[in-house]
Backbone as a printed PyTorch tensor [residue, N CA C, xyz], in Angstrom:
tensor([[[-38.9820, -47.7230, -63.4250],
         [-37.7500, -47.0540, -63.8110],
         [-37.0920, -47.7910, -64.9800]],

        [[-36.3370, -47.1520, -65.8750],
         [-35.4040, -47.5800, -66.6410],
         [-34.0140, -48.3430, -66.5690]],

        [[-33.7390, -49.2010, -67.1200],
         [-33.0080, -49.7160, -66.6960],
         [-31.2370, -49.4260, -67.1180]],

        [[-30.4160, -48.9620, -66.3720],
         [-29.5610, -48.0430, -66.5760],
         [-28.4000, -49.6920, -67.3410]],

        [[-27.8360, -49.1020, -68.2500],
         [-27.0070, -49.7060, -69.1430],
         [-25.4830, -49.7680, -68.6820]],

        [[-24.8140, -50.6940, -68.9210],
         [-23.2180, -50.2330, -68.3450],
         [-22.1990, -50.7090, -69.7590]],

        [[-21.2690, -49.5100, -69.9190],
         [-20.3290, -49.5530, -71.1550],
         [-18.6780, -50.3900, -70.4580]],

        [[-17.9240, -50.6640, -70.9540],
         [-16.7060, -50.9880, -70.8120],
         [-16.2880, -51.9470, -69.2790]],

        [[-17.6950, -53.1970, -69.6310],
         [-17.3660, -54.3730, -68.4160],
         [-16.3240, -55.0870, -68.6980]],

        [[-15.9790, -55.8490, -67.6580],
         [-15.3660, -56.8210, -67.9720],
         [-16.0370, -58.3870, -68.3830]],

        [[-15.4720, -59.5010, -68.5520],
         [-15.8820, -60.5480, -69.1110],
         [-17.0580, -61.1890, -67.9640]],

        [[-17.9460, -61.7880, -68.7000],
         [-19.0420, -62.1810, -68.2210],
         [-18.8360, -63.1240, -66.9600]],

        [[-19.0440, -63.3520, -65.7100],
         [-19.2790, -63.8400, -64.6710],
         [-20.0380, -65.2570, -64.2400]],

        [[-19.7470, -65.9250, -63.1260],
         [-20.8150, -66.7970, -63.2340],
         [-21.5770, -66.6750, -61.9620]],

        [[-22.4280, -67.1880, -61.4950],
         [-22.9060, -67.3500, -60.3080],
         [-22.0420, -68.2320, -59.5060]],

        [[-21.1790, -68.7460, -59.6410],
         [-20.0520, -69.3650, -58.8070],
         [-18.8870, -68.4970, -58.5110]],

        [[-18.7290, -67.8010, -59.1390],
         [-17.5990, -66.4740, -59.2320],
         [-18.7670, -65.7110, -57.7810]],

        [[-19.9320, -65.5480, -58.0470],
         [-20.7640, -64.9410, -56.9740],
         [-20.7790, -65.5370, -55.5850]],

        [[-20.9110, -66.9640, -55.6150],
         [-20.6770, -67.8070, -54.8250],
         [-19.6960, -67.4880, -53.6800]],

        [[-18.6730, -67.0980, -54.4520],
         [-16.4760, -67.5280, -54.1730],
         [-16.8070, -66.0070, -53.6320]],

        [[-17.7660, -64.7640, -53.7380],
         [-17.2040, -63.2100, -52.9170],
         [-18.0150, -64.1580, -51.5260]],

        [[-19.2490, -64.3180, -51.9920],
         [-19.8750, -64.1220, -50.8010],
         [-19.5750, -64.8610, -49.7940]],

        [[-18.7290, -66.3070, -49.9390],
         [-17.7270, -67.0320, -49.2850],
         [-16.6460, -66.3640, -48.7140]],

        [[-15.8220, -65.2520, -49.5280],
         [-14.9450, -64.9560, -48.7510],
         [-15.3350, -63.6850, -47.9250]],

        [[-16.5420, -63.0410, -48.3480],
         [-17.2940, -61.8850, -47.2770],
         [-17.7580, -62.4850, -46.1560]],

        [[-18.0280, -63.6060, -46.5090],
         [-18.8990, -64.8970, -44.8130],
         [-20.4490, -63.9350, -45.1920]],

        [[-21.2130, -62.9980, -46.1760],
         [-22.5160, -62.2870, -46.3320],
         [-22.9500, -62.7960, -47.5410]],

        [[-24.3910, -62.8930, -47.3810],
         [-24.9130, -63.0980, -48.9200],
         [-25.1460, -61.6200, -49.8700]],

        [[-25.4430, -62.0330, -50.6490],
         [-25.8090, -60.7110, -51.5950],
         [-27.0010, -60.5010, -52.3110]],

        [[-27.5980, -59.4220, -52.0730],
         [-28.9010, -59.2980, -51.9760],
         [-29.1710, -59.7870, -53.5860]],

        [[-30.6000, -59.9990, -53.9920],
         [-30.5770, -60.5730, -55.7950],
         [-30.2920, -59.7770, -56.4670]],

        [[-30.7590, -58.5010, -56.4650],
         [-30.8140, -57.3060, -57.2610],
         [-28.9720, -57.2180, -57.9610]],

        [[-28.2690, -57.2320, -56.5720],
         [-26.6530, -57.4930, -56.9170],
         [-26.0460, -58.0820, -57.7570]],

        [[-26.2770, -59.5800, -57.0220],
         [-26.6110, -60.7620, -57.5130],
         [-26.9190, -60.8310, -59.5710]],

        [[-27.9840, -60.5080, -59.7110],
         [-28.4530, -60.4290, -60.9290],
         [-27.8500, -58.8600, -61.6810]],

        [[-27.6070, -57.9370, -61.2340],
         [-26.5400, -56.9380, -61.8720],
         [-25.1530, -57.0540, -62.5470]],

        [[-24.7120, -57.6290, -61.4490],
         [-23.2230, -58.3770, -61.5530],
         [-23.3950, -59.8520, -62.4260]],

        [[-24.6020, -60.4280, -62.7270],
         [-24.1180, -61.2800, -63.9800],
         [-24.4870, -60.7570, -64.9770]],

        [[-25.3190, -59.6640, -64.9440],
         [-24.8060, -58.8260, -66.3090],
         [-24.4810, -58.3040, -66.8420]],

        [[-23.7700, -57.1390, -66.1510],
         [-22.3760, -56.3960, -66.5370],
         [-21.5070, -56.1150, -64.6130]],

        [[-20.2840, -56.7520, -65.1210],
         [-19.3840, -57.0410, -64.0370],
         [-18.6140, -55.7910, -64.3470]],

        [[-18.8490, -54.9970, -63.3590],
         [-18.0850, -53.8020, -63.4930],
         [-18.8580, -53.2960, -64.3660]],

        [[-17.8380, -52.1660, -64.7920],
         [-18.0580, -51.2290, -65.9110],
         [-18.4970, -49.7170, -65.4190]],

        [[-19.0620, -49.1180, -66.7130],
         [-19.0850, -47.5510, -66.3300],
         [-20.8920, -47.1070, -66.8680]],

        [[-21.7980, -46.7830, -65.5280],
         [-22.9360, -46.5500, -66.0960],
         [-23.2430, -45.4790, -66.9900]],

        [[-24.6970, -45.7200, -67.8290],
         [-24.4120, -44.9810, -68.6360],
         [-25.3910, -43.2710, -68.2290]],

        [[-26.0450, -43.5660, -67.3770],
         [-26.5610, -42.5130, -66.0060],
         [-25.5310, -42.6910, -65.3370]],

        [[-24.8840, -41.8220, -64.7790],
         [-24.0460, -41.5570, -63.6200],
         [-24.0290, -41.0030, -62.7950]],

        [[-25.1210, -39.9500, -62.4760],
         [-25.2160, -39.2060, -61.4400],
         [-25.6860, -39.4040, -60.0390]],

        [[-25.5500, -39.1580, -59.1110],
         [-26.9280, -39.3080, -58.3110],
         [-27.0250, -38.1920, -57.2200]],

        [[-28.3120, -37.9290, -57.2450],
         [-28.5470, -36.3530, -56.9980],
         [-29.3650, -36.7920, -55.2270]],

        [[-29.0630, -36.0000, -54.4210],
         [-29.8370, -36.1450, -53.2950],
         [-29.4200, -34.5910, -52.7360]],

        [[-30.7960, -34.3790, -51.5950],
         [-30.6920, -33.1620, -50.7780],
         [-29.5140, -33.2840, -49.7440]],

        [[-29.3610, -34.1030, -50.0450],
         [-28.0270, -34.4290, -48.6100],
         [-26.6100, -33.9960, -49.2210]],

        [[-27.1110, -34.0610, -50.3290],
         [-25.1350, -32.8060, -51.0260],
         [-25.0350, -32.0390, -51.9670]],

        [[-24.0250, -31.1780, -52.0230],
         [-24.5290, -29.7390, -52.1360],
         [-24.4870, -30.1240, -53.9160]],

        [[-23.6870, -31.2140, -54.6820],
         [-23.6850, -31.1800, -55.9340],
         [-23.9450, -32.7430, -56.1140]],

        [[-24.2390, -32.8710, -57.4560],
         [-24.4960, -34.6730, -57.8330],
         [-23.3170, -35.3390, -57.6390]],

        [[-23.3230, -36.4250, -57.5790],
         [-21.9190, -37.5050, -57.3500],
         [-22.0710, -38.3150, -58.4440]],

        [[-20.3180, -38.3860, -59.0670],
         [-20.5580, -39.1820, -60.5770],
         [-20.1360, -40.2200, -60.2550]],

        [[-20.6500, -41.4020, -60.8090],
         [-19.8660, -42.9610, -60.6580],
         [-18.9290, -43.2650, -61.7130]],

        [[-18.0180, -43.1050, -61.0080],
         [-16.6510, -42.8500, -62.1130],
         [-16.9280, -44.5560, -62.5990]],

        [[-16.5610, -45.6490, -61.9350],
         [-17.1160, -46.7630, -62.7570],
         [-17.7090, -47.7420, -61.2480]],

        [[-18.0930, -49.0000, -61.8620],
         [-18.1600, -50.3970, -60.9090],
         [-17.3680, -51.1360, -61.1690]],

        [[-16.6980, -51.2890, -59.7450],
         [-15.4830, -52.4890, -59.3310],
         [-15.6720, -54.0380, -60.1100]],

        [[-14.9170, -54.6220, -60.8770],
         [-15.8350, -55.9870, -61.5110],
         [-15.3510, -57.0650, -59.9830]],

        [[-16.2910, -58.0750, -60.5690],
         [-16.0630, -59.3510, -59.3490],
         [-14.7510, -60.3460, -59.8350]],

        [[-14.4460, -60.3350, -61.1800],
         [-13.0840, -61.0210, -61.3080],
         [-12.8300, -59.9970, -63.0370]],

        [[-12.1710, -60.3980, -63.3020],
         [-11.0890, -60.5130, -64.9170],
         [-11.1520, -58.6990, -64.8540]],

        [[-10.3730, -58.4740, -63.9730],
         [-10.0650, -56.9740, -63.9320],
         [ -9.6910, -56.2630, -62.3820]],

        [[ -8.6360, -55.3990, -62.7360],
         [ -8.0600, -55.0800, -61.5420],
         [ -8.6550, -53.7300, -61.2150]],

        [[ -8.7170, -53.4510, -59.9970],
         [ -8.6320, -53.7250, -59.1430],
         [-10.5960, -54.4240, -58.9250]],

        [[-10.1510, -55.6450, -58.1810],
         [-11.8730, -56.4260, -57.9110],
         [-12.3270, -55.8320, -57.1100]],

        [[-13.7210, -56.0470, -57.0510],
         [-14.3430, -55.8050, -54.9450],
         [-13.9860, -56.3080, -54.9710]],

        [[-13.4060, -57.5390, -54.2780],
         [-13.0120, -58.4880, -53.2180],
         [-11.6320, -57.5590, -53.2390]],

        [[-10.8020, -57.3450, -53.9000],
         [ -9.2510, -56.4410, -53.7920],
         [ -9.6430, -55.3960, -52.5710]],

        [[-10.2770, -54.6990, -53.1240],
         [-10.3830, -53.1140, -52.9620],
         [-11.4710, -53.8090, -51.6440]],

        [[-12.0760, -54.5970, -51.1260],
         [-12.3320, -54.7610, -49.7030],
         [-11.4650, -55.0400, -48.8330]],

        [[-10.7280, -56.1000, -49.2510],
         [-10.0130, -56.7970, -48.2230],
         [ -8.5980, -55.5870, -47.8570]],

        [[ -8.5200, -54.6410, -49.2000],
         [ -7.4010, -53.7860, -48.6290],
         [ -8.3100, -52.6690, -47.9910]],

        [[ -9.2610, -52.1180, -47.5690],
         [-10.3690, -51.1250, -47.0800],
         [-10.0320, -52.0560, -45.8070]],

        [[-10.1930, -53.1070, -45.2770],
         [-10.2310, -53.4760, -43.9960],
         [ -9.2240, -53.6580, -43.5340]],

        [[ -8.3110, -54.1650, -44.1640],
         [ -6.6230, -54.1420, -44.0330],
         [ -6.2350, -52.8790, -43.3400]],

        [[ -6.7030, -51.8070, -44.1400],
         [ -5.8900, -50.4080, -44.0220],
         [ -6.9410, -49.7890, -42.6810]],

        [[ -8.2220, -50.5310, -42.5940],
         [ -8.9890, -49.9110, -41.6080],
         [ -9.8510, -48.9390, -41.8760]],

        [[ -9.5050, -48.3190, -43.3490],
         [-10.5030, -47.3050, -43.8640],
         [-11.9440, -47.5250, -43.9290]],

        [[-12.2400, -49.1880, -44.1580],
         [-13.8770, -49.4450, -44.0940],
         [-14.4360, -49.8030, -42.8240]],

        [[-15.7620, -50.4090, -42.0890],
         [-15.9470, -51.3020, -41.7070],
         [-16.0710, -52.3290, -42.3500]],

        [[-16.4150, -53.2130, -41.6960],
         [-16.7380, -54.7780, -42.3580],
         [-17.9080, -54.7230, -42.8430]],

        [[-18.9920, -54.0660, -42.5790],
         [-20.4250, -54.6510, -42.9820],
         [-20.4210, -53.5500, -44.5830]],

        [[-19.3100, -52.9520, -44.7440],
         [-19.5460, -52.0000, -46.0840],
         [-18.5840, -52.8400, -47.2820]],

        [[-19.0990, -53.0600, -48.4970],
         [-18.6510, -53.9100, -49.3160],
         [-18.2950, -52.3860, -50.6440]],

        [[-17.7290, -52.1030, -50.6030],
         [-16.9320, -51.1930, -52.0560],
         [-17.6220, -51.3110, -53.6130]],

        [[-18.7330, -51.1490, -53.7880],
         [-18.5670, -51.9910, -55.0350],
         [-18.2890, -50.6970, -56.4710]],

        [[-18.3520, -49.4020, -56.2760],
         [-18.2790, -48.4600, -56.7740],
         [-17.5780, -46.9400, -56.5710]],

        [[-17.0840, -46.6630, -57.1850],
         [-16.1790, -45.2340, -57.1010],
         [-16.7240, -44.2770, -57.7630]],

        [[-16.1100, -43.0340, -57.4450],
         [-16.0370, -41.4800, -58.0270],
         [-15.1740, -41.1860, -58.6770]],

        [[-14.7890, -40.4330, -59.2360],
         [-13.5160, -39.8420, -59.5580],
         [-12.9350, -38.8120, -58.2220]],

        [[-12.9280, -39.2420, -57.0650],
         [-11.8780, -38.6450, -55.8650],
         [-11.6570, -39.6970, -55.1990]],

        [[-11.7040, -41.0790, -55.4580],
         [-11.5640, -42.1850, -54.6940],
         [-12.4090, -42.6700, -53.5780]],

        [[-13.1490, -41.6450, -53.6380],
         [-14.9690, -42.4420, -52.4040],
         [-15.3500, -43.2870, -53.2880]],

        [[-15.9150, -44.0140, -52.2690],
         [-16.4190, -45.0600, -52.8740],
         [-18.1610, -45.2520, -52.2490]],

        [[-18.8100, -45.9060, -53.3100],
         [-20.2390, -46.5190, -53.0540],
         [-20.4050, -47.7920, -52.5740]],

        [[-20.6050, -47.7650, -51.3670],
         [-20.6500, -49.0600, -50.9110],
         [-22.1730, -50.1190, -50.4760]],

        [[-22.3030, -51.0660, -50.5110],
         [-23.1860, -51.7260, -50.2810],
         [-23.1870, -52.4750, -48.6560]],

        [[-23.9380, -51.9260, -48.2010],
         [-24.1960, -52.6620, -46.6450],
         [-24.5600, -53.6100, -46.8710]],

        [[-23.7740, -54.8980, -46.1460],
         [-23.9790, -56.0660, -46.2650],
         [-24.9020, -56.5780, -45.2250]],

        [[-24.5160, -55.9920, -43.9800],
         [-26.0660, -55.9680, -43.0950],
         [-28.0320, -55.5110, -43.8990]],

        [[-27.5470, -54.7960, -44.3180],
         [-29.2620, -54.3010, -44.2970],
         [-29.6210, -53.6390, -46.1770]],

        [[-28.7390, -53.8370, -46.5720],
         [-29.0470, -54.0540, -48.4010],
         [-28.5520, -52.2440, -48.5180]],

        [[-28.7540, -51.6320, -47.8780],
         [-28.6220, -50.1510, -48.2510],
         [-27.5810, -49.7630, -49.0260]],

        [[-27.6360, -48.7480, -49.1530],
         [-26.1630, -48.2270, -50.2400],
         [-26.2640, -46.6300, -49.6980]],

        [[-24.7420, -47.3590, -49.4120],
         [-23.6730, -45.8220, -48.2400],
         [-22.7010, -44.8720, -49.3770]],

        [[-23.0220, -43.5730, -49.2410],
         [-21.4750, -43.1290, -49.8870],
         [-20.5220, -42.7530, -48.7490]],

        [[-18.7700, -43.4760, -49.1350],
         [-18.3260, -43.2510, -47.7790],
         [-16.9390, -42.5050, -48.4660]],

        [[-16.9260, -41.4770, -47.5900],
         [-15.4110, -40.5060, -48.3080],
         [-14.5820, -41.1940, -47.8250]],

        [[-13.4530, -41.0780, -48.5900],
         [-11.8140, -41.7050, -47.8980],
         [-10.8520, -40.6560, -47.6750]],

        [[-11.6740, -38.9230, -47.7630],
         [-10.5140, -38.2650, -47.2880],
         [-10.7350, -36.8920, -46.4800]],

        [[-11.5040, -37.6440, -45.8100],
         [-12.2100, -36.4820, -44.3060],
         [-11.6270, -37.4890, -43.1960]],

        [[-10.2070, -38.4250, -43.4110],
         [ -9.9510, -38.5020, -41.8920],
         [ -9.0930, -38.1720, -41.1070]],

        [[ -9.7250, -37.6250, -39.8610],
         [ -9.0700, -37.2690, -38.7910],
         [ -8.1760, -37.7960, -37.9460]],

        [[ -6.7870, -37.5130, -37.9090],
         [ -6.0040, -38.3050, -36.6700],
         [ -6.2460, -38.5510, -35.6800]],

        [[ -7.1980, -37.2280, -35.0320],
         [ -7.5830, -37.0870, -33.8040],
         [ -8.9610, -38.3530, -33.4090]],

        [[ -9.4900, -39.2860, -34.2330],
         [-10.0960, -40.0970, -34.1690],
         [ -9.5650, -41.5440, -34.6660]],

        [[-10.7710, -42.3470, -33.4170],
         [-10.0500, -43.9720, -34.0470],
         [-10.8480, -44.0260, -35.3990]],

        [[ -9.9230, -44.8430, -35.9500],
         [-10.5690, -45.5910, -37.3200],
         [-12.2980, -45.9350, -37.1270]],

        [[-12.7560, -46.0240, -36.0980],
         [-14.0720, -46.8620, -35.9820],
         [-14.5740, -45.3190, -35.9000]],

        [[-14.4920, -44.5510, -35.6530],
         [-14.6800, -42.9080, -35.2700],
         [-15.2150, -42.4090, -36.8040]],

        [[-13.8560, -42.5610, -37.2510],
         [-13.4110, -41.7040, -38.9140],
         [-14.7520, -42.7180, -40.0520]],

        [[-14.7660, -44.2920, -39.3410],
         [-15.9890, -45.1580, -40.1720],
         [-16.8970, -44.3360, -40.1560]],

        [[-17.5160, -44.1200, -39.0120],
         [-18.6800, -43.2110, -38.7940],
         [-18.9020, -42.2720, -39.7690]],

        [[-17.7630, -41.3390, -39.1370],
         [-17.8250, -39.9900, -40.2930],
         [-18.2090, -39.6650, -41.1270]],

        [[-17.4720, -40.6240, -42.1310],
         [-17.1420, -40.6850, -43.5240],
         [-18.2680, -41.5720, -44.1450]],

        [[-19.2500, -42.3390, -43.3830],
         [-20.3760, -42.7820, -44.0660],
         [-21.4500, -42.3380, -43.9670]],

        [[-22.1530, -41.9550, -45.3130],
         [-23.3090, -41.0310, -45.6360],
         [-24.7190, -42.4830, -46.2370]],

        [[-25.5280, -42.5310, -45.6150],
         [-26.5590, -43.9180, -46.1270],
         [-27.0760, -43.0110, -47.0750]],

        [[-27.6800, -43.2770, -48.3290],
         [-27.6250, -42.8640, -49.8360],
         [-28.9370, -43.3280, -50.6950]],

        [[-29.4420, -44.7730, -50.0560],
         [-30.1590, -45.0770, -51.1500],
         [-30.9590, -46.2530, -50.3160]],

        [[-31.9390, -46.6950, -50.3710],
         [-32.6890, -47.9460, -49.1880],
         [-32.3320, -49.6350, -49.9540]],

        [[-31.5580, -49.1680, -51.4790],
         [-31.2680, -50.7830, -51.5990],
         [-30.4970, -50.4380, -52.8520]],

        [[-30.1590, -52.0780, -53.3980],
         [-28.7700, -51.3200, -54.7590],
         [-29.8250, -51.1250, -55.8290]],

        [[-30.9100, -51.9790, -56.2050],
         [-31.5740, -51.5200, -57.3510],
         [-32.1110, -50.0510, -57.5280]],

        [[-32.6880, -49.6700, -56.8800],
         [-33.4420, -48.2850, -56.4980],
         [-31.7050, -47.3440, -56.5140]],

        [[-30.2110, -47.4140, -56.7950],
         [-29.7520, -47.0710, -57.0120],
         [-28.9960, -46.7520, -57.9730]],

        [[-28.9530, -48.2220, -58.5480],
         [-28.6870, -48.2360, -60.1100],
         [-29.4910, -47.7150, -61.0920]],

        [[-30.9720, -47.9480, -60.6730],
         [-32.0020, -47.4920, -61.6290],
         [-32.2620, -45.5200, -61.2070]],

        [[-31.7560, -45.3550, -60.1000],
         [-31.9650, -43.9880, -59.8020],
         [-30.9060, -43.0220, -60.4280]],

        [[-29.6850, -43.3060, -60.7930],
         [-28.4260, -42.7540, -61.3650],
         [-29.5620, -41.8480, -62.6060]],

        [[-28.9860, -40.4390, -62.8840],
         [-29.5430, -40.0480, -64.2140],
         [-28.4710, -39.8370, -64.4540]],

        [[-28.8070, -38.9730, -65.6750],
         [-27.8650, -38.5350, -67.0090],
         [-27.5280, -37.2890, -66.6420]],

        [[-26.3590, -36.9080, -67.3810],
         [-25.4620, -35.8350, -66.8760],
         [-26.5140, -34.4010, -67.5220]],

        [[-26.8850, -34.8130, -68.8230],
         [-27.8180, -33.4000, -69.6730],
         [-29.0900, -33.5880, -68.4450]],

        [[-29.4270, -34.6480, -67.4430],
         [-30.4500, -34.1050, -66.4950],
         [-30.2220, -33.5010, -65.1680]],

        [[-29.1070, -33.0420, -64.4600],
         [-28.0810, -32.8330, -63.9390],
         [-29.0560, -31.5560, -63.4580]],

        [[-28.7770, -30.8660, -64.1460],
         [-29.2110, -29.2220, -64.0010],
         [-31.0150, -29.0780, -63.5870]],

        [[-31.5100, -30.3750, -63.8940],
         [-33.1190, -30.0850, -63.8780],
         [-33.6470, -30.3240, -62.6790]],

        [[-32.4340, -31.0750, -62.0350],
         [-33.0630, -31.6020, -60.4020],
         [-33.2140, -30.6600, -59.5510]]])
């Protein structure tokens, strides 16, 4: 596969900045991550789509969360997901849509979940609405980043 490009990161990262999430997650991070995030931290891919039989239209990655020198971080946008109860713990945020779902990375088992933030039900506990709202997406982050196409390929899938 090709290797998908990212426009408008933030400032370059170190592997100690990598160090300091996975310290405050108490999880390591798989390499593929790992080695993504020191080379563009955040930003907006330049494939964005990702097409599966599991929904009825493609999902765009509005951008990636950076690991520091930009707001809002993953580490932000986790620790308030568990705060508020909207995530579990083993789902790490590292990417959005333009409706505020987010792409998350299982920190248990490397996978990559899309999880909505606005299918929840009162009538369920938070651990209920976790369930719900998480769709497993992809068997690891590389095979996801490199799977994103282009919007002019959109129509061919």
């Amino acid at each position: 596969m090709l290797e998908n490009t990212f426009s408008n990161d933030e400032a370059t990262i170190t592997p100690a900045d990598l160090d300091h999430l996975e310290s405050a997650i108490g999880k390591k991070l798989p390499t593929p991550f790992r080695n993504h995030y020191l080379k563009y931290n955040g930003g907006i891919p330049e494939r964005a789509y990702w097409v599966s039989e599991d929904f009825f239209d493609p999902i765009e990655v509005a951008s990636f969360r950076p690991i520091t020198y930009g707001e809002p971080t993953l580490l932000s946008t986790y620790q308030l997901m568990l705060k508020k109860q909207v995530l579990p713990a083993h789902l790490l945020p590292f990417a959005d849509d333009l409706g505020g779902n987010f792409f998350c990375l299982n920190l248990d088992s490397g996978a990559i979940s899309y999880f909505t933030t606005d299918t929840f039900d009162s009538d369920l506990s938070p651990e209920e609405n976790q369930a719900e709202s998480e769709k497993p997406i992809c068997s690891n982050f590389l095979r996801f980043v490199q799977g994103l196409i282009d919007e002019d390929d959109v129509d061919e899938e």
